[in-house]
Legacy VTK file of the C-alpha trace (Angstrom):
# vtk DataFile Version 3.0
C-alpha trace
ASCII
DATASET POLYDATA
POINTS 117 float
79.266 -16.738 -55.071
77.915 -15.405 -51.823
79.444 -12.592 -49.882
78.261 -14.678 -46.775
81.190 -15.251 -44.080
81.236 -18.717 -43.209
82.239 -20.330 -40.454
83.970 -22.870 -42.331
86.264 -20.708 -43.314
86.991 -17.494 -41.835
89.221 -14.969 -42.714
91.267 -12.914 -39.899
88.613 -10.419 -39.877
85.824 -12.863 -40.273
86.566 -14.597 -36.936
85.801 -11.369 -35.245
82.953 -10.835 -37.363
81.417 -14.294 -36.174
82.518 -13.984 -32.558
80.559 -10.931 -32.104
77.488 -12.103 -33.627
77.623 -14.986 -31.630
77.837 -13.138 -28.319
74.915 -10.482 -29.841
73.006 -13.987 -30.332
73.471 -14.877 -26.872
72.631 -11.702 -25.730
69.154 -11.755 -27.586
68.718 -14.913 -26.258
68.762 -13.934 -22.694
66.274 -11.373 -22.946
64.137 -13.258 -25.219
63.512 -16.295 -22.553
63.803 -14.082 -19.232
61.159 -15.303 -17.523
59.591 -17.696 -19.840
61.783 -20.836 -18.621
59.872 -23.611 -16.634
61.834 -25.903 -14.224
60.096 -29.060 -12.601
57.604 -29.550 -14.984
55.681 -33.166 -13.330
54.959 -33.250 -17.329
58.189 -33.507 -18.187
59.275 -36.888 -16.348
56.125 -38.389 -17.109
56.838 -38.004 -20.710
60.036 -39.591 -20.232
58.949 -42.090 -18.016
61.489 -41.452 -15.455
59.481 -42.652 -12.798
59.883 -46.379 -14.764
63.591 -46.200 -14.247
64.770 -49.104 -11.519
65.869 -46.936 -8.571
68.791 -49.560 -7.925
70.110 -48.660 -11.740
69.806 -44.962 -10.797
71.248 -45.353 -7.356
74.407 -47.650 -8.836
74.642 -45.101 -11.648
75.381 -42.222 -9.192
77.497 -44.015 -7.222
79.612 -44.608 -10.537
79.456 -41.280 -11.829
80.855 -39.539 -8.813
83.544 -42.330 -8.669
85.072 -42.292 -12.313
84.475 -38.534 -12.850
85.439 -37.471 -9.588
88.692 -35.218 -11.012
86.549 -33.513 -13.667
84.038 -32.419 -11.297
86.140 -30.937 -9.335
87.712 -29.436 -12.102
84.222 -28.247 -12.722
83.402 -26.925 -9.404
86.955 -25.008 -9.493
85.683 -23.188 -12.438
82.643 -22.625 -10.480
83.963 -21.224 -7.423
86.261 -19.174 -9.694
83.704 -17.674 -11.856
81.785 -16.713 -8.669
84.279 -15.139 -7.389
85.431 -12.567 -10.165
82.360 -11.844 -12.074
81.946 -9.262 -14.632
85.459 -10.067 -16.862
83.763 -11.246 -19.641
87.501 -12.032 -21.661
88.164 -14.266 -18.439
84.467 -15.972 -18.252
85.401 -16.670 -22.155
88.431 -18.972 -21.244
86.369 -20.213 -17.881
84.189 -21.378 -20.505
86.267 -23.134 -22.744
88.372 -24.884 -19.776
84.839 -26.299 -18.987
84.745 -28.322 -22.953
87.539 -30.952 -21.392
85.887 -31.982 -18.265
82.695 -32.204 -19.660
83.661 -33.921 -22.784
84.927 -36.769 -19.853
81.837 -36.747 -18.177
79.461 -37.392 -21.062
80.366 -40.741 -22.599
79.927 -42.368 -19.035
76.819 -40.875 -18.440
75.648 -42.014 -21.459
77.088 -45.608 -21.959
76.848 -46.524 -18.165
75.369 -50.201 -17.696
75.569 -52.311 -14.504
76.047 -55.679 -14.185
LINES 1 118
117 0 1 2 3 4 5 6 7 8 9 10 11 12 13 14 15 16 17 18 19 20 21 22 23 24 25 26 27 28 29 30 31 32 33 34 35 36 37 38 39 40 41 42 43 44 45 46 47 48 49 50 51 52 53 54 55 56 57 58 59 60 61 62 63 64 65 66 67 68 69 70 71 72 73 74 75 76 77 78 79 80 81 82 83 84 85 86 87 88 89 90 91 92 93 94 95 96 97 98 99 100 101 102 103 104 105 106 107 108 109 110 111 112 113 114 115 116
């Protein structure tokens, strides 16, 4: 046997235990890309052929989106505008973060089944 916490199944102490190393992680993270992130990359869309997609699809697509999700994003933009406002509580950008998981959970499945007819 392994003196390993796992995630699986934590103890009382090993939630904390996990939850710090997590946020640790995050903070490694951070540092570890600043400034070494690329946005807009022509490379990018070309390798995904995005400029094959039928611009009607795309255009009916968005128009669907922001129709059927249109309570979870502004659920989303709530948390937003919340976040921006009180910065620097990092206990309340925790739950911000997890009242995020429902909306976007919503979102996904339509962005990725959508078809038109």
């Amino acid at each position: 046997m392994s003196n390993t916490i796992s995630p699986r199944k934590l103890g009382i102490g090993g939630i904390q235990n996990f939850s710090s190393h997590c946020d640790s992680s995050r903070e490694a993270i951070k540092a570890e890309l600043s400034g070494r992130l690329l946005f807009d990359v022509p490379q990018v869309n070309e390798r995904l052929k995005v400029g094959s997609v039928d611009q009607i699809l795309v255009d009916k697509c968005r128009e669907s989106f922001f129709t059927v999700n249109d309570t979870a994003i502004r659920e989303l933009k709530q948390l937003e505008e919340d976040a921006t406002d009180k910065k620097g509580d990092e206990k309340k950008g925790t739950k911000r973060e997890t009242a995020m998981y429902p909306p976007l959970v919503s979102v996904q499945p339509m962005a990725h089944d959508f078809h038109h007819d």
